[in-house]
N, C-alpha and C positions, 0 to 999 in steps of 0.2 A: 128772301134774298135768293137770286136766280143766279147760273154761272153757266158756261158753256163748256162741255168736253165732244170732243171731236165734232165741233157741228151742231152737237144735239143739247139743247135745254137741260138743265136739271137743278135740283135741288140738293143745297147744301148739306142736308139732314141724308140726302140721297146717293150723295157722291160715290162713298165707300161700295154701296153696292149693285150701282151703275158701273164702276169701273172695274168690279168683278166681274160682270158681265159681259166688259166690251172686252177684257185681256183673254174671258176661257173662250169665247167665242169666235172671234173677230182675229185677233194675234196669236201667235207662237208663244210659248212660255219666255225666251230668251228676250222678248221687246219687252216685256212687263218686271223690268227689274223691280218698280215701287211695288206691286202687287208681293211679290217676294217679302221685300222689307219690312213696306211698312203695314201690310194687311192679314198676310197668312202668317207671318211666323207670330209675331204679336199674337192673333186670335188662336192659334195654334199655342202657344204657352199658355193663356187663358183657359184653354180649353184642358190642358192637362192638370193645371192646377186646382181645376174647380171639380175635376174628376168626370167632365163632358155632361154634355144637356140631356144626356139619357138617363134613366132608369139605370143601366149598369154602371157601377163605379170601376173607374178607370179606361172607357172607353173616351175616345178623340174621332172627331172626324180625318180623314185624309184628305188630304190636299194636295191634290194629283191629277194626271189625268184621267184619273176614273171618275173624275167629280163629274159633274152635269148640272145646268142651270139654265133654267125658261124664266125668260127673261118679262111673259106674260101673265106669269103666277107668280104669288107672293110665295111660294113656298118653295125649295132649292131639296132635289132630290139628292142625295150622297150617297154612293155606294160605302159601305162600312166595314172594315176589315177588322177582326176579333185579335183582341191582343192575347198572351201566353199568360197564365197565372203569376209569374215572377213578377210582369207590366201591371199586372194587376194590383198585385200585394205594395209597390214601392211607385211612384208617382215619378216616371223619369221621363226624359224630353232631350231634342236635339238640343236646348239650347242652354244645358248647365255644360255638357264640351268647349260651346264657343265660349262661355265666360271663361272657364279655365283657361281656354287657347290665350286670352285676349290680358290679363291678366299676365301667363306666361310672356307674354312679349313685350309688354309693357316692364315686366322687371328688368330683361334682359337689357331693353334700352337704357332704362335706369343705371343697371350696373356700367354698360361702354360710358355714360357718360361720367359718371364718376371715378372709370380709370382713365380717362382723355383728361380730366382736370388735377387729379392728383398728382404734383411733381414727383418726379424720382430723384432720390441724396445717389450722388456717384461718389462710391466705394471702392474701396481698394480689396481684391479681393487674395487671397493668400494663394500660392501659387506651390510653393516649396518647405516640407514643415522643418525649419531650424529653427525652433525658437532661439533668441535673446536672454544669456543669462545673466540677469544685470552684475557688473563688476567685469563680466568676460569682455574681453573686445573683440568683434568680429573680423575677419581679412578684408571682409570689403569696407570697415571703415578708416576712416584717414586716420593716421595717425594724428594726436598733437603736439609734437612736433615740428610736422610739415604744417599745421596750419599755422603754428608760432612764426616761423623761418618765413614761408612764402606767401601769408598774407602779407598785402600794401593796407596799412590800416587807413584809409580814406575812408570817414563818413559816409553809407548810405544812406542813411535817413532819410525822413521826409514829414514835414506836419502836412498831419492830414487832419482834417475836422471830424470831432465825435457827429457822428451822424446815427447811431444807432441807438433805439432808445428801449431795449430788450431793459428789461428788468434788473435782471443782474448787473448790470453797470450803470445804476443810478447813482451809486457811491463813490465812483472810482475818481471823484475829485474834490470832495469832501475830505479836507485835510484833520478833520475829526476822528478816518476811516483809515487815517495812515496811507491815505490814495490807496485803499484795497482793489483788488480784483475780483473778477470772478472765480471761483474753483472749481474751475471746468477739468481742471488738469491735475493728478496726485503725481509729486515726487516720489524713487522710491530712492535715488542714489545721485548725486553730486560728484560728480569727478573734477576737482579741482586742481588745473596749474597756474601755476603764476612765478613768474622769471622775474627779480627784481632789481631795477639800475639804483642800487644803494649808492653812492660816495660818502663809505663809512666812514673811511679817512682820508686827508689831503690828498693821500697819491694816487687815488680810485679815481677815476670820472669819468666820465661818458658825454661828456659834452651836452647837448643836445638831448640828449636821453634819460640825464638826470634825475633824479627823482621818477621814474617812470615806471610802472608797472603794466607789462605783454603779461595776459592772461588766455585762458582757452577752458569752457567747463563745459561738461558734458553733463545732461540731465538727462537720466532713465524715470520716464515716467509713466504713470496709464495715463490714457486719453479719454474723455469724457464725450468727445465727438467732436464735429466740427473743424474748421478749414482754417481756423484763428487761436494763435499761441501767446499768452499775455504774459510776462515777467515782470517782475521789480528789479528796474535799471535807472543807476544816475543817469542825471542827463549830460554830466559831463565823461561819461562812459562811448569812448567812440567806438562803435559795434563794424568787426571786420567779416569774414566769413561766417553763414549762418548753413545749417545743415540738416533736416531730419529725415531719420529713416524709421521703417516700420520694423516690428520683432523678426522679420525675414530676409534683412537687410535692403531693403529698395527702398529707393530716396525718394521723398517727396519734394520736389521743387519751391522753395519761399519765393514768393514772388513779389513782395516789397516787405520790408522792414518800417515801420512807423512810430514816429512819438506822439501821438496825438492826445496824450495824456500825460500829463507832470510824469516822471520817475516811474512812467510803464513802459515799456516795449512791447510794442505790437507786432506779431508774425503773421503775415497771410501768406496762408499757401495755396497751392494752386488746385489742390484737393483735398478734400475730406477725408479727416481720421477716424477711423474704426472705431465705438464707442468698447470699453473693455481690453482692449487690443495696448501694448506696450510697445513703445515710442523712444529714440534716443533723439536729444537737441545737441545737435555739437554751435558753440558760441566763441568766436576769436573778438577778444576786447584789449583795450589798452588807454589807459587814464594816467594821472598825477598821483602822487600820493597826495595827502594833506599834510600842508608843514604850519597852518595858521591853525588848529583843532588839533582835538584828543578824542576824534570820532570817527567812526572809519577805520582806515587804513591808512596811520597817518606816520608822521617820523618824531625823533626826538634829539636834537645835539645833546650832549655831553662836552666836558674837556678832561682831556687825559695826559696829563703831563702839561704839553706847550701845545697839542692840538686840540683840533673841534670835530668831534668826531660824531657819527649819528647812527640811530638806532631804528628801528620798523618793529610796531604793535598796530592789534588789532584793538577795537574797542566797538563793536556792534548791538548793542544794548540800546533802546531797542527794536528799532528799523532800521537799522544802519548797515545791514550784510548785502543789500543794495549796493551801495559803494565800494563796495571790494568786487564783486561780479556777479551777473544777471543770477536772475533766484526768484522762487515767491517765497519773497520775505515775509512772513506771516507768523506767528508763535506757535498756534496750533497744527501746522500744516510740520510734520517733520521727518526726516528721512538719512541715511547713511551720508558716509565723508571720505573719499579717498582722494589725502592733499599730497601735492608734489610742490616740492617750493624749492625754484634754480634760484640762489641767492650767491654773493662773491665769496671767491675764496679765500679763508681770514676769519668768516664770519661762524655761527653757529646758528643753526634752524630751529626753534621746535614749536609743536601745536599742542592737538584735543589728545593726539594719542602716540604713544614713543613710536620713535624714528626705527624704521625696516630697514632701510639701507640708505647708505650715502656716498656718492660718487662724485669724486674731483675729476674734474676734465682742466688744466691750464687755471683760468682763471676763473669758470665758475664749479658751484658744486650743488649737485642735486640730491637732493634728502625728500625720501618718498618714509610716510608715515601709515601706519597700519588705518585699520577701516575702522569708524567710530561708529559707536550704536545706534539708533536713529533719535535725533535731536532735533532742535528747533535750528534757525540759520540764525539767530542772534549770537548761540553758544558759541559758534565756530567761529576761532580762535589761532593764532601763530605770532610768532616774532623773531626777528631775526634780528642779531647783535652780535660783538666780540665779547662781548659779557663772561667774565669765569662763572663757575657754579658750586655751591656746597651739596655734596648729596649722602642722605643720611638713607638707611634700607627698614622697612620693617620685618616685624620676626615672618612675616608670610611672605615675604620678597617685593614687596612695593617698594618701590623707587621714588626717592621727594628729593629733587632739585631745587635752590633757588639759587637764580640768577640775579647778580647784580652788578650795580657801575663796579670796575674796580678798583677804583680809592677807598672803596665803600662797606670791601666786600668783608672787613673785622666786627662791621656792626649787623650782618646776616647772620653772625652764629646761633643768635639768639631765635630768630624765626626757623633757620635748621632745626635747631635743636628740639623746638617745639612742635612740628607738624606733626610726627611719626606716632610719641603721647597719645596728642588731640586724635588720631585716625584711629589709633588702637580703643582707646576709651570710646569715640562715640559706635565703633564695629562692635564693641561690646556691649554697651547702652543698650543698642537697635535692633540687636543681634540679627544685624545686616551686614554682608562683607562690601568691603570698597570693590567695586567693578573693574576698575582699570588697573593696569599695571603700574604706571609711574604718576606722582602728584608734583606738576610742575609750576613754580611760584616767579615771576620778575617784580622786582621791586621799582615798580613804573610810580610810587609815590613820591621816591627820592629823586627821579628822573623827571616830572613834573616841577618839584619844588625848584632842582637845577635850571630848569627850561625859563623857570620866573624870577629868575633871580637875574638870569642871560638876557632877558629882553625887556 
């Protein structure tokens, strides 16, 4: 097989060094870039690797213009230049630089393109170091109060469709699962108000507002990451002002509230939360009580004398602290209690833990109750009634109240009389002390049995 270069005949077998010939001869080194590539460096690493076609090991020809070549004799004279003992002893070549080079820049491309693809999480990054000390309220946040007073409680809501199919929320409607959530988020503290429109008695009412419970809870909690806050909310819970700031006080913006799951609330916000970083949710709510159920947060008539009078308990056992105010209702997930209950005046307040102080203003009266130890949201507990009380003390200063209807209240001597006993014997049994300072009992069985007798 015959081919033609510049003109001239040759052979295939011959090419390579016909066109040695015609580049040293004929052209400038710079027109022969192939001669370069793909002739001399090749035979040139060849030549180093094999330790050169001479007698001395580690000699190479050059490939220069010292070379010379007659193109009439088979044989190609080379001037030879004597390498140093070093070149000698270790087999080296220009052309393990260019692998390294080549290799070098191949990673570097490597690297740009996998930070051009990797997204960046926008963070918030801390600017001012005040921390947050949960129970403290900071100046810059709103009081609850003002969000009680001047929110208009209008529904935001909105169903939106689960669209997300992460892992963690393949349960969250599986009523098996108690509609769980994820726990992206730890509570550490509950701030709980709630202002109650009781019409204990005839002459109480509120028209309109009846039966009605204005709520506001504050949740301190760590953040696990992420731009999405998920609670356990009735759905007959209308959600007013929503709020979160970071441990340095700066708000993060909610930019839609959502149910798009049974008894969850959904928060998106409009940036991402610090994973490990602590978080406060401020939540303004306002619902019904329950007057058809003994669940929740519900009421209970009495008659007293010639009226019909009514009472408010809890009963959250045990998913049901939902219906009293947003929370991750969960049993295992548990955290602190600081309750405030505006309830009328007339009435009497108590919960988990005895009463700090109580303040009548006109017609209502606010009774803020000490901070309870961390429990589950099923425990937490309150009622509000005219109910009298028996209260009997133990020898270490524990306080045992029970409350009852007052027609009623000759047949509680007997449960009085008995708790203080039962606390001392099992403190002794267990020889473990009671934790709290008062043990407070309502006799919600005899007010049950009233309630089915009445309807």
């Amino acid at each position: 097989m015959r081919q033609k270069f510049d003109g001239r005949p040759l052979e295939i077998r011959n090419a390579v060094s016909t066109y040695f010939e015609y580049c040293l001869l004929d052209t400038p080194d710079s027109a022969c870039p192939l001669l370069q590539e793909f002739v001399i460096a090749p035979f040139a690493l060849e030549e180093c690797r094999r330790g050169g076609t001479s007698s001395e090991p580690g000699r190479m020809r050059p490939f220069s213009g010292a070379v010379t070549a007659s193109a009439s004799t088979s044989s190609t004279t080379a001037v030879a230049t004597t390498v140093t003992s070093e070149q000698r002893e270790s087999p080296c070549c220009s052309a393990r630089p260019l692998a390294i080079g080549v290799v070098a820049v191949s990673m570097s491309f490597a690297l740009i393109y996998f930070l051009m693809i990797v997204p960046l999480t926008t963070t918030i990054i801390p600017t001012t170091p005040s921390p947050m000390i949960p129970g403290a309220v900071s100046s810059s946040h709103p009081t609850e109060s003002t969000i009680l007073n001047s929110t208009l409680f209008v529904s935001t809501t909105e169903h939106i469709s689960a669209t997300t199919e992460d892992p963690l929320y393949m349960n969250i409607n599986d009523k098996y699962h108690r509609y769980q959530i994820p726990l992206n988020h730890i509570p550490l503290l509950y701030e709980v108000k709630l202002k109650l429109f009781l019409p204990w008695k005839p002459s109480v009412n509120y028209d309109s507002d009846n039966f009605v419970v204005e709520g506001h809870v504050r949740v301190h909690f760590t953040s696990g990451g992420g731009s999405r806050v998920l609670l356990h909310s009735d759905s007959e819970q209308h959600i007013g002002e929503c709020m979160v700031r970071d441990e340095f006080g700066r708000e993060i913006f909610v930019k839609h509230v959502g149910r798009g799951f049974p008894q969850v609330l959904d928060l998106h916000l409009a940036a991402d939360m610090i994973h490990g970083m602590n978080y406060t949710l401020d939540i303004a709510f306002r619902r019904h009580m329950e007057q058809d159920g003994a669940l929740g947060l519900f009421t209970v008539p009495y008659t007293y004398g010639n009226e019909t009078r009514h009472m408010v308990a809890t009963h959250l056992q045990n998913s049901e602290a939902r219906k009293v105010f947003p929370c991750i209702d969960i049993p295992e997930v548990k955290a602190q209690f600081d309750t405030v209950i505006i309830h009328p005046t007339g009435t009497t307040a108590i919960a988990n833990m005895i009463d700090n102080s109580t303040v009548v203003d006109g017609g209502w009266t606010t009774t803020t109750f000490k901070r309870t130890p961390p429990m589950s949201t099923y425990l937490f507990a309150f009622s509000v009634s005219d109910f009298p009380y028996l209260e009997r003390i133990s020898s270490r200063g524990i306080k045992s109240r029970v409350f009852c209807d007052p027609s009623k209240i000759d047949f509680a001597e007997l449960i009085a009389d008995s708790v203080i006993p039962l606390l001392e014997f099992y403190e002794d049994y267990f020889d473990i002390l009671y934790p709290l300072e008062k043990l407070g009992e309502c006799n919600i069985t005899t007010l049950l049995y009233t309630r089915s007798i009445n309807t």
